[in-house]
DRENDO-8393 format. One record per atom (N, C-alpha, C): x, y, z. Coordinates in steps of 0.2 Angstrom, whole numbers, padded with zeros to 4 digits, always signed. Layout:
% DRENDO-8393
XYZ ...
//
This chain:
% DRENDO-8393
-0047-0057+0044 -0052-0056+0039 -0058-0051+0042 -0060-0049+0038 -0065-0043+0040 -0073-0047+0044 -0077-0043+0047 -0082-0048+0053 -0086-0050+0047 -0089-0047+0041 -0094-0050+0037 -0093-0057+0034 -0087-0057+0033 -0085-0063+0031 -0082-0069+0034 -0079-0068+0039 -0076-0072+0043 -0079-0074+0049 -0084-0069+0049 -0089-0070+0056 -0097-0075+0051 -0097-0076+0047 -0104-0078+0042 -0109-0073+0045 -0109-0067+0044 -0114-0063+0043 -0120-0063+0039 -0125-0065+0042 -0131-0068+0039 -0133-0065+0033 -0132-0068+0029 -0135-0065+0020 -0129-0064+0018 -0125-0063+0019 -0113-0062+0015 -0111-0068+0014 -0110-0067+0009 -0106-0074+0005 -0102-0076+0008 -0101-0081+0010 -0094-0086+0016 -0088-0086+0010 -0083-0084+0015 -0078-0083+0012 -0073-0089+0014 -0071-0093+0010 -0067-0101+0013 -0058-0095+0014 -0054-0102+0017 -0049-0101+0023 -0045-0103+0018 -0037-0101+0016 -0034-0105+0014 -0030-0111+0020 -0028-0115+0018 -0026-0118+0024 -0020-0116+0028 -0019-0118+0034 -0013-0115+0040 -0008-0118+0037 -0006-0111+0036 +0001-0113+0034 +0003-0113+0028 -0002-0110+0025 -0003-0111+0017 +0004-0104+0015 +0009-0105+0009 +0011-0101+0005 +0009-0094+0004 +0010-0092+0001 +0009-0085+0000 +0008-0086-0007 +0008-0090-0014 +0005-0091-0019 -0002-0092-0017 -0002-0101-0013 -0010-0103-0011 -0011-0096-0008 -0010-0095-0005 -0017-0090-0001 -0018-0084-0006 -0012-0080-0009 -0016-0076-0014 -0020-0079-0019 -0020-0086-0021 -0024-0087-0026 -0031-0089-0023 -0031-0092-0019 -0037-0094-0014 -0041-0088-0011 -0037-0081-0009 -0040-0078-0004 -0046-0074-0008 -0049-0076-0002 -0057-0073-0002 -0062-0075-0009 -0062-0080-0008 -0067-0085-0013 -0071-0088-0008 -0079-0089-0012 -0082-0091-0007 -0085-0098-0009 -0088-0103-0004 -0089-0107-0006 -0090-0111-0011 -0089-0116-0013 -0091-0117-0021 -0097-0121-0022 -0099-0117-0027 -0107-0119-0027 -0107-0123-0034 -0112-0127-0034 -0113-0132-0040 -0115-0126-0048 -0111-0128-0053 -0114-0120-0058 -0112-0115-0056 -0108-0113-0050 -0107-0108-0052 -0101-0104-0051 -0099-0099-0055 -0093-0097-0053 -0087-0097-0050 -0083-0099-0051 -0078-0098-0045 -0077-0092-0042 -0077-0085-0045 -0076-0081-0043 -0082-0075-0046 -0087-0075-0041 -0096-0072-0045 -0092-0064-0048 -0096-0062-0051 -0096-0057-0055 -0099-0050-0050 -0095-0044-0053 -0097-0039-0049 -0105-0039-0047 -0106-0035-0044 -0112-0035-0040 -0116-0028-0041 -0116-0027-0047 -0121-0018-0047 -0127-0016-0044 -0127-0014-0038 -0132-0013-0036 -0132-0005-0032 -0137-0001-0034 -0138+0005-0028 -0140+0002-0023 -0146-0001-0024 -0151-0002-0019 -0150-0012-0019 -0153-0016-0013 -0155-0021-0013 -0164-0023-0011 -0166-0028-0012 -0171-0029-0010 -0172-0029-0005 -0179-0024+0001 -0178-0026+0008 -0184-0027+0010 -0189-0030+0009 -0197-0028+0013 -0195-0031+0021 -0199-0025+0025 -0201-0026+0033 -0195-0022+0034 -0191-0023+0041 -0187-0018+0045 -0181-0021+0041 -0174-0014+0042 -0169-0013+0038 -0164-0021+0041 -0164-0026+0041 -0159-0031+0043 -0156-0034+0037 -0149-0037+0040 -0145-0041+0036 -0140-0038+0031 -0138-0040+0029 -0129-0036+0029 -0129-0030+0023 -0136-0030+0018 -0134-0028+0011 -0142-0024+0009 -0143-0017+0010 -0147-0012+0013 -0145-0006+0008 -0139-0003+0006 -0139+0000+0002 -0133+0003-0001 -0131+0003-0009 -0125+0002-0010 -0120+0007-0008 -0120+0012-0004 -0114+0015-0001 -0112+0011+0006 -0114+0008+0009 -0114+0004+0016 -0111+0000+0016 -0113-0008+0010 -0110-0015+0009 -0112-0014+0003 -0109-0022-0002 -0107-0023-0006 -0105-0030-0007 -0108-0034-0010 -0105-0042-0009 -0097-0041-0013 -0098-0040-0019 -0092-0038-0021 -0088-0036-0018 -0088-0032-0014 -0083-0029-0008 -0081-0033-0004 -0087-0036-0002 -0087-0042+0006 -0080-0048+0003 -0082-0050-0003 -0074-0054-0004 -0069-0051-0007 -0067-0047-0008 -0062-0043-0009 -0058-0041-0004 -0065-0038+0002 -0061-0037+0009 -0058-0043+0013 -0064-0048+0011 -0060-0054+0015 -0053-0057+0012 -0052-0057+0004 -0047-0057+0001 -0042-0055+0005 -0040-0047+0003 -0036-0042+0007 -0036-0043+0016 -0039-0046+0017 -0040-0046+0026 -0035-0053+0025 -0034-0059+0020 -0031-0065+0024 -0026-0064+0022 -0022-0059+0017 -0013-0056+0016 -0013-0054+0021 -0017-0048+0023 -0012-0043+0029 -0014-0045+0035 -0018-0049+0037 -0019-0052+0044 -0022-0060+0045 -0019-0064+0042 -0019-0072+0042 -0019-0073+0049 -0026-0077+0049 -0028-0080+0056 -0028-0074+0063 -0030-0067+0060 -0030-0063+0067 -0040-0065+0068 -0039-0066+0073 -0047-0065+0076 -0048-0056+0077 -0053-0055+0074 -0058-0047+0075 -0055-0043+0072 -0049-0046+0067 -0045-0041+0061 -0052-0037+0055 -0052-0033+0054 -0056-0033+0048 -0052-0025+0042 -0055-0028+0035 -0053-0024+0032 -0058-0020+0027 -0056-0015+0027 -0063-0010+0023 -0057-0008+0016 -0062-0007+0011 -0059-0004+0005 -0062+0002+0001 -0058+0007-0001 -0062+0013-0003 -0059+0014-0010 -0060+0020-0012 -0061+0023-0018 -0055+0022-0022 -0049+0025-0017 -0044+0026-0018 -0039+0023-0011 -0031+0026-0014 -0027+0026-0008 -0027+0031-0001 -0027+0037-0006 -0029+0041-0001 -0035+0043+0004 -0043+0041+0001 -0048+0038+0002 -0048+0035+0008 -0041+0028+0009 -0041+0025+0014 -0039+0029+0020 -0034+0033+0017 -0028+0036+0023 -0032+0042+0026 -0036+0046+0023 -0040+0051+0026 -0045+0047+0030 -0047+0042+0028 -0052+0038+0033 -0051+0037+0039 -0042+0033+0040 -0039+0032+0049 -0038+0038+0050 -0033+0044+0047 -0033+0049+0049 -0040+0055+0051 -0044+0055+0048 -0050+0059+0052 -0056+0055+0054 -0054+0050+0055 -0061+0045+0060 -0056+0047+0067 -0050+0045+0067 -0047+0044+0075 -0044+0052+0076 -0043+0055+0072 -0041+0061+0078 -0046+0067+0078 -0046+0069+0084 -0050+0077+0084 -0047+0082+0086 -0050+0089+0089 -0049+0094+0087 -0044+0094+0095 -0038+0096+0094 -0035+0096+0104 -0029+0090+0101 -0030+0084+0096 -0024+0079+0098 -0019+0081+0094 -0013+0076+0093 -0008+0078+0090 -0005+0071+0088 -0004+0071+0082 -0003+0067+0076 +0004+0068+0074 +0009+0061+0074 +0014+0061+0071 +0015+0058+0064 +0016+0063+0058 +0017+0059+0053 +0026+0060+0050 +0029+0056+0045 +0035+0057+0042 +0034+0065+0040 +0040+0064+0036 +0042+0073+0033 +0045+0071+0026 +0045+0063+0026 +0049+0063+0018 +0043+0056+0015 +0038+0058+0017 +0031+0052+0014 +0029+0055+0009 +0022+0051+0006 +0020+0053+0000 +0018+0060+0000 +0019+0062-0009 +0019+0071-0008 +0010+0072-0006 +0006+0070-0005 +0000+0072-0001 +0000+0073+0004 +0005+0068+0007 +0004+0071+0017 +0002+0078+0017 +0008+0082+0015 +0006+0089+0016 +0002+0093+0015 -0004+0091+0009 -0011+0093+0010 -0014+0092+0016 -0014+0083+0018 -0013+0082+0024 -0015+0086+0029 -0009+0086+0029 -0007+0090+0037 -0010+0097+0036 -0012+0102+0032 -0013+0108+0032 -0021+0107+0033 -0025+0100+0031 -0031+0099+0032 -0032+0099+0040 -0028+0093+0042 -0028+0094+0049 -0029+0099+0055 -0024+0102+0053 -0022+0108+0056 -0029+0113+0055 -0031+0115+0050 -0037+0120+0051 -0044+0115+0055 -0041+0109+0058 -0048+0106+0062 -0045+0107+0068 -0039+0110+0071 -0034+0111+0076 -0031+0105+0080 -0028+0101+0073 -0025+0095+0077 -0019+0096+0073 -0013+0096+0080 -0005+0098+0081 -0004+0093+0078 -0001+0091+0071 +0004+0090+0066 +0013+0090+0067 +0015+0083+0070 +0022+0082+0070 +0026+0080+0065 +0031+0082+0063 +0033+0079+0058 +0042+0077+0057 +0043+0071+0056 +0051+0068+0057 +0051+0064+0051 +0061+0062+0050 +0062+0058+0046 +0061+0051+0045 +0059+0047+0041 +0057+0039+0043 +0064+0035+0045 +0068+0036+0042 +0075+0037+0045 +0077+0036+0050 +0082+0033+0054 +0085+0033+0060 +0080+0033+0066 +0071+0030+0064 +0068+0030+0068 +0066+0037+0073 +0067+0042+0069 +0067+0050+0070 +0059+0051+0074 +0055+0049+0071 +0047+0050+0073 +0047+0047+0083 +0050+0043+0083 +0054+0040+0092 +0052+0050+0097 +0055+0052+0095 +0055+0059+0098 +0050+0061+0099 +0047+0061+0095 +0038+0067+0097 +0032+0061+0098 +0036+0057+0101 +0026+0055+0102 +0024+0055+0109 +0025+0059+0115 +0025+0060+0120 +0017+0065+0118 +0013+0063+0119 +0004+0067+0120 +0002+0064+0113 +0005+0061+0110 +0002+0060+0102 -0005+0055+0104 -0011+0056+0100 -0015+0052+0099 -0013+0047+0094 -0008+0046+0088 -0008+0046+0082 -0001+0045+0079 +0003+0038+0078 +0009+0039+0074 +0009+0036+0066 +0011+0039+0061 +0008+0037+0056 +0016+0036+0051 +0017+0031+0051 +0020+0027+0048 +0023+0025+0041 +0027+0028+0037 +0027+0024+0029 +0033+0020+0028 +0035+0014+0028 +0041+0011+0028 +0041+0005+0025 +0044+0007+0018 +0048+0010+0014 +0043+0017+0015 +0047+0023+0013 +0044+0030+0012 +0045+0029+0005 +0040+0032+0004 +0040+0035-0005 +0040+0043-0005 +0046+0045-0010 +0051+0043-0015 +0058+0038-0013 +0058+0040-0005 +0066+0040-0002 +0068+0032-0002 +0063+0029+0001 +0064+0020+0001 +0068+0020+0009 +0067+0025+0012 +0069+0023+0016 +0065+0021+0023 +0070+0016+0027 +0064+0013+0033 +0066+0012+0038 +0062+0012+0043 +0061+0011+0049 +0060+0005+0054 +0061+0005+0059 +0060-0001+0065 +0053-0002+0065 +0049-0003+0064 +0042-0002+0064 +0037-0006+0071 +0041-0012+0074 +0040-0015+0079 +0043-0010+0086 +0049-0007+0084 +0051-0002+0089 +0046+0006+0089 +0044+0008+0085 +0040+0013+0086 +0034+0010+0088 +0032+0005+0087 +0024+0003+0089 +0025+0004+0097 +0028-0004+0097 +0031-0002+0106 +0030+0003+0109 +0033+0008+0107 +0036+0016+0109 +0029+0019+0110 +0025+0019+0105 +0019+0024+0106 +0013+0020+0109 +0013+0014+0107 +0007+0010+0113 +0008+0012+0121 +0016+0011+0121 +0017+0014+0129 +0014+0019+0130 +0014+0024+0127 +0012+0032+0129 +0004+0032+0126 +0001+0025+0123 -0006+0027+0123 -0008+0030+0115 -0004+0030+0112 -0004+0030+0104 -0005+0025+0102 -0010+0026+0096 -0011+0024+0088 -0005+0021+0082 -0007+0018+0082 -0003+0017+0073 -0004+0014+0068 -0001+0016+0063 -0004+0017+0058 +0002+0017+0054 +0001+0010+0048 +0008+0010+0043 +0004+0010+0036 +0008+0013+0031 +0004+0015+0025 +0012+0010+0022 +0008+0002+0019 +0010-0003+0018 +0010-0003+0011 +0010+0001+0005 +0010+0003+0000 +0014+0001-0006 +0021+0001-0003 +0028-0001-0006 +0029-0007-0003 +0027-0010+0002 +0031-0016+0005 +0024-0022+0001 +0016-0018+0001 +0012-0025-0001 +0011-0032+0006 +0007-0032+0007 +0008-0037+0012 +0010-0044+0012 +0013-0045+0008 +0018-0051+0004 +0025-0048+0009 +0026-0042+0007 +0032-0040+0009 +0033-0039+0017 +0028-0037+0020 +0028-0037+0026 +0021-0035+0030 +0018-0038+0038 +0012-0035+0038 +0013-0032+0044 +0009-0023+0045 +0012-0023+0048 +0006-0022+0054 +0002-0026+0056 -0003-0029+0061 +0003-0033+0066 +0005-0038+0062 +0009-0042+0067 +0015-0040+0070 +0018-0034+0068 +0023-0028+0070 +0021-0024+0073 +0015-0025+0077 +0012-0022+0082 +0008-0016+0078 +0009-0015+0075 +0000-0006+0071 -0005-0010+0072 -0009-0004+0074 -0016-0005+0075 -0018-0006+0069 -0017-0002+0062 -0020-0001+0055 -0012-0003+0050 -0015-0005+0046 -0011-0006+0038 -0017-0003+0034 -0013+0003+0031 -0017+0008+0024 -0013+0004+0020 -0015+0004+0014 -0012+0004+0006 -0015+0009+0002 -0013+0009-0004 -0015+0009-0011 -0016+0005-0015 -0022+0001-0015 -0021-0005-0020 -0023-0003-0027 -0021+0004-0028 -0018+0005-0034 -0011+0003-0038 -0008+0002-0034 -0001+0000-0038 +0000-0006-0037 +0005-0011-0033 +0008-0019-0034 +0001-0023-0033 -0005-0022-0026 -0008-0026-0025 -0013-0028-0030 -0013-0023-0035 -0017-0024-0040 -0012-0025-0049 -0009-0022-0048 -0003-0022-0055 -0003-0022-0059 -0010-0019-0063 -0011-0018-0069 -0012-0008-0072 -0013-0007-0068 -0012+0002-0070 -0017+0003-0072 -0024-0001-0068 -0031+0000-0073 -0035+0004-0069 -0032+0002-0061 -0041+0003-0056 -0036+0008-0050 -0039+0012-0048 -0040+0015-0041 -0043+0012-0035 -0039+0010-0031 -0043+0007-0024 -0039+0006-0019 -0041+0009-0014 -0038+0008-0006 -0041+0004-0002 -0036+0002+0004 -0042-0001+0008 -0034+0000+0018 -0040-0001+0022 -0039-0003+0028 -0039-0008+0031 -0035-0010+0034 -0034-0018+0039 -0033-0015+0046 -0040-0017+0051 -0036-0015+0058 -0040-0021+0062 -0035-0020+0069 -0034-0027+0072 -0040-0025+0077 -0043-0020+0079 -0050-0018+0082 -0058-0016+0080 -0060-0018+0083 -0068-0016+0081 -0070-0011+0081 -0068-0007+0087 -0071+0002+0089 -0067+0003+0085 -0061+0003+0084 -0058+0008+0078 -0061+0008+0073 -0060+0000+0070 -0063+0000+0063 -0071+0003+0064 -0076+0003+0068 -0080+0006+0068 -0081+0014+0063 -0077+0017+0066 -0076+0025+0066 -0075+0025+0058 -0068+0020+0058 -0067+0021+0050 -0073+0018+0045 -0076+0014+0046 -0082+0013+0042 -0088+0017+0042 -0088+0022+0047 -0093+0026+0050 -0091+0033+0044 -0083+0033+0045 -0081+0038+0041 -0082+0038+0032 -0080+0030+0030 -0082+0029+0024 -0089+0030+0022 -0095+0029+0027 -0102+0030+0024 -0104+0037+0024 -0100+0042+0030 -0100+0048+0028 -0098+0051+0022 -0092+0049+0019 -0088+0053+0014 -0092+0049+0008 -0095+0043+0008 -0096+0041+0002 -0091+0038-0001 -0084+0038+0002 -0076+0036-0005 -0076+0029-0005 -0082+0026-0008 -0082+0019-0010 -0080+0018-0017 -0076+0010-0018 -0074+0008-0025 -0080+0004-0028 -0081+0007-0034 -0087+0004-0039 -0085-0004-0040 -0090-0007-0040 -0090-0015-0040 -0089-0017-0044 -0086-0014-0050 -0080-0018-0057 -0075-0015-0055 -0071-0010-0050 -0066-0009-0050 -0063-0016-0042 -0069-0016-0039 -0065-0021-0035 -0065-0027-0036 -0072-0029-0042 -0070-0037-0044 -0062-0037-0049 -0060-0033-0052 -0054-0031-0054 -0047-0034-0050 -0051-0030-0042 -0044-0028-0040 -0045-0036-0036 -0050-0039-0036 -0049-0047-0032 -0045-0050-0038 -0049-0050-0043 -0046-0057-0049 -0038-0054-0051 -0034-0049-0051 -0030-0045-0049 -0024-0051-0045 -0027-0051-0036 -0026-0052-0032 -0021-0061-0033 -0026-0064-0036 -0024-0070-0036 -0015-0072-0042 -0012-0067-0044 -0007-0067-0049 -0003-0062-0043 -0003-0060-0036 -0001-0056-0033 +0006-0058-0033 +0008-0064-0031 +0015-0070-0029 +0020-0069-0034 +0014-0070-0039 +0019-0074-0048 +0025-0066-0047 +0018-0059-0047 +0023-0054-0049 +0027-0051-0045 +0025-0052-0039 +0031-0049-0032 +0038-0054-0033 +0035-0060-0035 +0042-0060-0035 +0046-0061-0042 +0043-0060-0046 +0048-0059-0054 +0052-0051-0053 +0046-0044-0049 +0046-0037-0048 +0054-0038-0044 +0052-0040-0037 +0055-0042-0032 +0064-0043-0035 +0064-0047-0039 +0070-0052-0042 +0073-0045-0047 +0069-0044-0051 +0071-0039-0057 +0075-0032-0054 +0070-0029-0049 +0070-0024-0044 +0079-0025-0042 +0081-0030-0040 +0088-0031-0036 +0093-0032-0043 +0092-0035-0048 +0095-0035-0053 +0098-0028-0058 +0093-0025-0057 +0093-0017-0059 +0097-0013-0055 +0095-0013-0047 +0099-0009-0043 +0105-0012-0044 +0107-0018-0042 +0116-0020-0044 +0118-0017-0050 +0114-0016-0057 +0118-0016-0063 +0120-0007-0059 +0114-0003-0059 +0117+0004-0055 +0122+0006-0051 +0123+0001-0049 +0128+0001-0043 +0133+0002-0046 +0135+0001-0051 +0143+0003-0054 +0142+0008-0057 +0139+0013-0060 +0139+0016-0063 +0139+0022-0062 +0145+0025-0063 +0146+0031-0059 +0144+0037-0060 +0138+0039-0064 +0134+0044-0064 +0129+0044-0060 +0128+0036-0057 +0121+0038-0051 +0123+0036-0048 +0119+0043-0040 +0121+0042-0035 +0116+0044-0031 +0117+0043-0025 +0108+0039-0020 +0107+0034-0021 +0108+0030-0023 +0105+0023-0025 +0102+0022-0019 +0097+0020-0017 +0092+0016-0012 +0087+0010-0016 +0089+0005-0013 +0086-0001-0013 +0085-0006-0008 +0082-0007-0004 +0083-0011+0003 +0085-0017+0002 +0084-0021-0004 +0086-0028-0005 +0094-0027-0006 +0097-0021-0004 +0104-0022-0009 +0108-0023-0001 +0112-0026-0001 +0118-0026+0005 +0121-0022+0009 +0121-0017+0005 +0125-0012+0007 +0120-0006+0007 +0113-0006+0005 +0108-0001+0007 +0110+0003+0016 +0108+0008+0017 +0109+0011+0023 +0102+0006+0027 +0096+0004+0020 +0090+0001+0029 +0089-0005+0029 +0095-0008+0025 +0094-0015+0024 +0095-0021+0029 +0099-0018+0036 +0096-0022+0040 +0090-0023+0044 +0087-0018+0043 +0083-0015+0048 +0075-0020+0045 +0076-0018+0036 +0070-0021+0031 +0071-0028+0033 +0078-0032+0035 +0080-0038+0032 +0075-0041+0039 +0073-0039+0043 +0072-0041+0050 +0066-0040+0052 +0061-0036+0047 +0054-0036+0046 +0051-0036+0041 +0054-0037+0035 +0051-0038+0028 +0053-0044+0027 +0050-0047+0022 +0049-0054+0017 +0052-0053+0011 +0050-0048+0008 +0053-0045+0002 +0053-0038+0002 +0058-0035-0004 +0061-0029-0002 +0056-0023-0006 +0052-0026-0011 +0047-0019-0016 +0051-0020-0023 +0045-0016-0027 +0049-0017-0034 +0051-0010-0036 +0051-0005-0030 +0055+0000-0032 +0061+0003-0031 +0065+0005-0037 +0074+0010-0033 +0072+0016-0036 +0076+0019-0031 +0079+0027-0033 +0084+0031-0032 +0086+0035-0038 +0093+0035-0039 +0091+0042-0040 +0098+0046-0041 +0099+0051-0044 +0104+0052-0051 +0101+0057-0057 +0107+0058-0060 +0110+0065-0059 +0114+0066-0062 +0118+0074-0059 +0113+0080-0063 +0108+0078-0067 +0106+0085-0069 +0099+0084-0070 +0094+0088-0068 +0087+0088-0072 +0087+0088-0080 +0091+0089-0084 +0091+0089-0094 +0097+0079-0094 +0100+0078-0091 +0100+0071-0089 +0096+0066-0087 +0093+0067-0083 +0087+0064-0081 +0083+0061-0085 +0079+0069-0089 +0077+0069-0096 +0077+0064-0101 +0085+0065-0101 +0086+0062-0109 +0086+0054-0107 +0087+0054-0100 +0089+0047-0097 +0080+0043-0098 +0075+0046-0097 +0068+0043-0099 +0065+0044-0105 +0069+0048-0110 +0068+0047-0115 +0070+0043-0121 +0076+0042-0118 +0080+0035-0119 +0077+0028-0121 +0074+0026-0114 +0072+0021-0113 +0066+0018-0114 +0066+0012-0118 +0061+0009-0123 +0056+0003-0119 +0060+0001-0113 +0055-0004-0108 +0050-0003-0103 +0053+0004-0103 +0051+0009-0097 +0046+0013-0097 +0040+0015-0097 +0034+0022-0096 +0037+0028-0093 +0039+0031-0096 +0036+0039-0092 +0031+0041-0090 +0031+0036-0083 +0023+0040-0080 +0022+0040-0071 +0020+0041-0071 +0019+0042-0061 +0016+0035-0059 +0016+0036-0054 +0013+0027-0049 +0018+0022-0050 +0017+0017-0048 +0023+0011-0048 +0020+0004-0045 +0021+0001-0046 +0018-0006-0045 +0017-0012-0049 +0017-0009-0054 +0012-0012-0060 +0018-0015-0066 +0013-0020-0070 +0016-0026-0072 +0020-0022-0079 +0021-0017-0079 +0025-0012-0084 +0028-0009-0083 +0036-0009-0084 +0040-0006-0079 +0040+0001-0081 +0037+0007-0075 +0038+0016-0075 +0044+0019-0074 +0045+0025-0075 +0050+0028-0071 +0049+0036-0071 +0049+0041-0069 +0049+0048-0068 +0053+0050-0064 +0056+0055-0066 +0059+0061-0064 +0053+0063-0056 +0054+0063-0051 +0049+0066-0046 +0049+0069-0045 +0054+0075-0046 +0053+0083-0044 +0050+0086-0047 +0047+0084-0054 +0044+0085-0058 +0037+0088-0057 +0035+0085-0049 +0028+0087-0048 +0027+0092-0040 +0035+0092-0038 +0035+0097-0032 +0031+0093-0027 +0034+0093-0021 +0030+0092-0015 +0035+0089-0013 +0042+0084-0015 +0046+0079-0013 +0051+0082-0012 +0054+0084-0008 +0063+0085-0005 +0068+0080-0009 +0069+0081-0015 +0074+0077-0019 +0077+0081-0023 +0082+0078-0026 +0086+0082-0031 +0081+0083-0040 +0082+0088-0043 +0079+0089-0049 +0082+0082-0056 +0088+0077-0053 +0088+0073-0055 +0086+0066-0056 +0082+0066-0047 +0080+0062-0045 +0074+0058-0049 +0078+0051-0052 +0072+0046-0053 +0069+0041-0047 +0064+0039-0051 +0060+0034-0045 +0057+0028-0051 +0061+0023-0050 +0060+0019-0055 +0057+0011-0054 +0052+0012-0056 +0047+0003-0055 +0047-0002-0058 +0049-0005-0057 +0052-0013-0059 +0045-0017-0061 +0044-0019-0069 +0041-0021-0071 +0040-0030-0069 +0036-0032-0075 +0038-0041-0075 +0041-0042-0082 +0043-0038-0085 +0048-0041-0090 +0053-0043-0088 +0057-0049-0094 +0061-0053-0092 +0067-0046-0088 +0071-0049-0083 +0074-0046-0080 +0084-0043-0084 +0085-0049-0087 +0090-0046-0091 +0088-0041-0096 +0082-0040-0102 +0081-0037-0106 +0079-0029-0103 +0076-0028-0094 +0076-0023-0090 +0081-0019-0091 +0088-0025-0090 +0094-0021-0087 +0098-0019-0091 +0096-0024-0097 +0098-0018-0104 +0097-0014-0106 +0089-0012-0107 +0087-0004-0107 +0090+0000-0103 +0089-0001-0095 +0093+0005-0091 +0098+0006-0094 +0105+0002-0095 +0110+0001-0094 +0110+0005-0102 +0108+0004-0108 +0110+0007-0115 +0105+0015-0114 +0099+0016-0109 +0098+0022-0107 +0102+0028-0106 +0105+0024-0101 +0112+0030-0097 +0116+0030-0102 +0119+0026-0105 +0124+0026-0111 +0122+0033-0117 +0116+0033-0118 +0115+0037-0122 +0111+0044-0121 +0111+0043-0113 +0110+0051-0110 +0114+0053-0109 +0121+0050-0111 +0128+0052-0110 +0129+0060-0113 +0126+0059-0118 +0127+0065-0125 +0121+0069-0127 
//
């Protein structure tokens, strides 16, 4: 849990504990509520404020609205008891967006001289990314998440950065083995925990320094709000990254995090209806001989299904597949009546897209990327299933 909350920093609302041992439903519905008070709320209401009251010297936790944020203070604490339950000095910060978070580890910790390992099959930003990097003169590595490929280049890295499951590809990595690997040589880490959700896996206790998300997609599930945040297991580092965030100003507006809290407590219900649905959809595809690629960790015969089975909890609510032709593709989301034709994924309304669609992703022009809703699950797998049927023609 982040130090505001979990340390009772004088004037920050106290944030209560779910109990040891508690579920993964209890704790998301519990996490980061603060004490209950006679009258009042269960869960207080956003907190609008640029400024707060302060006569005499600047002390106490809440001084001016780019800095802290009570609304934020329990949200952070929220998000801090998922991805790191019971870690002493864990703390987590939350920003604007997802990328907001990711640019935060990434240029609070490296400077101009180090070398940073990122995937080559990750989110289509990285490669802004790295072309940002690069013009501050920090050497930029890049490997498949695959086969543990990133293993190779961290000999002088300050910085290994991780996405597994990767997005579009789903594919994944040993993530306890890479950490290992780069702590020996004095490296960072850093896993961008997005697709997995930390329901699905955490990857503090997998040894990373930092868990990035977006908690634009599952951790939030509704397609309404923009928000990222960080979870790391250190002080000085987290230091840097909150040093970074009051610099850049990439703070979440205080209805989008009471949003993404009250959000938070339905996390369970939908990971595992998404989760459930998600496996039942990739089986129905798995027969059908117009797609190919199929990737889905939860399926048995996936290529990283051991690998996931052995550090994940659950396997995400996305698959992706291939069809033979971008005008296929097409008609295959035109099709379908359950589905959205829209980018992002996580959310309580099943999406799906074409991904080549927007350039950056190493896929085929067929390549769909499809996110498993909470609708009833057989009624899913009859859309795809009557979809492909009719993008037959």
């Amino acid at each position: 849990m982040n130090d505001s909350a979990a340390n009772g920093r004088e004037g920050a609302p106290r944030a209560t504990r779910a109990p040891a041992g508690a579920g993964d439903g209890t704790r998301a519905v519990r996490a980061g509520l603060p004490e209950p008070v006679k009258h009042e709320p269960t869960l207080p209401g956003p907190v609008f404020a640029a400024h707060f009251h302060l006569p005499g010297d600047p002390t106490g936790p809440y001084t001016y609205g780019r800095d802290e944020n009570p609304t934020w203070t329990l949200l952070e604490s929220a998000i801090g008891e998922l991805e790191a339950p019971g870690a002493v000095g864990a703390e987590t910060l939350v920003f604007a967006s997802g990328m907001a978070a990711v640019s935060s580890v990434l240029f609070s910790q490296l400077h101009t001289g180090d070398a940073v390992v990122l995937p080559d099959d990750g989110y289509q930003a990285l490669p802004l990314v790295r072309a940002q990097l690069e013009t501050f003169g920090i050497e930029v590595r890049t490997a498949p998440t695959g086969g543990d490929a990133q293993l190779d280049l961290l000999d002088g890295a300050r910085l290994l950065w991780i996405e597994s499951p990767s997005n579009p590809g789903l594919d994944v990595c040993d993530i306890r083995r890479l950490a290992e690997a780069a702590r020996a040589r004095g490296a960072l880490v850093a896993v961008d925990n997005t697709l997995a959700t930390p329901l699905g896996q955490r990857p503090l206790e997998l040894g990373a320094d930092f868990s990035v998300a977006s908690g634009t997609k599952q951790l939030t599930g509704h397609g309404d709000i923009l928000l990222g945040y960080v979870t790391g297991r250190d002080a000085q580092t987290m230091a840097a990254v909150r040093r970074w965030r009051k610099i850049v100003g990439a703070i979440p507006g205080p209805m989008e995090a009471w949003l993404a809290h009250r959000s938070i407590a339905t996390l369970q219900l939908r990971v595992a209806r998404q989760n459930t649905s998600a496996l039942a959809v990739a089986e129905a595809l798995r027969g059908r001989p117009e797609v190919t690629g199929l990737r889905y960790p939860g399926l048995p015969d996936d290529p990283s299904h051991e690998i996931a089975s052995r550090q994940m909890r659950r396997y995400g609510c996305v698959v992706s597949f291939t069809l033979p032709t971008r005008a296929r593709a097409e008609r295959f989301l035109d099709a379908l009546r359950l589905v959205d034709d829209a980018t992002s994924f996580g959310g309580v309304r099943s999406t799906a897209e074409r991904r080549g669609r927007w350039g950056g992703d190493a896929v085929p022009e067929g390549f769909i990327r499809l996110s498993v809703g909470a609708e009833d699950p057989a009624d899913l797998v009859a859309d795809v299933l009557r979809a492909l049927d009719e993008s037959a023609h």
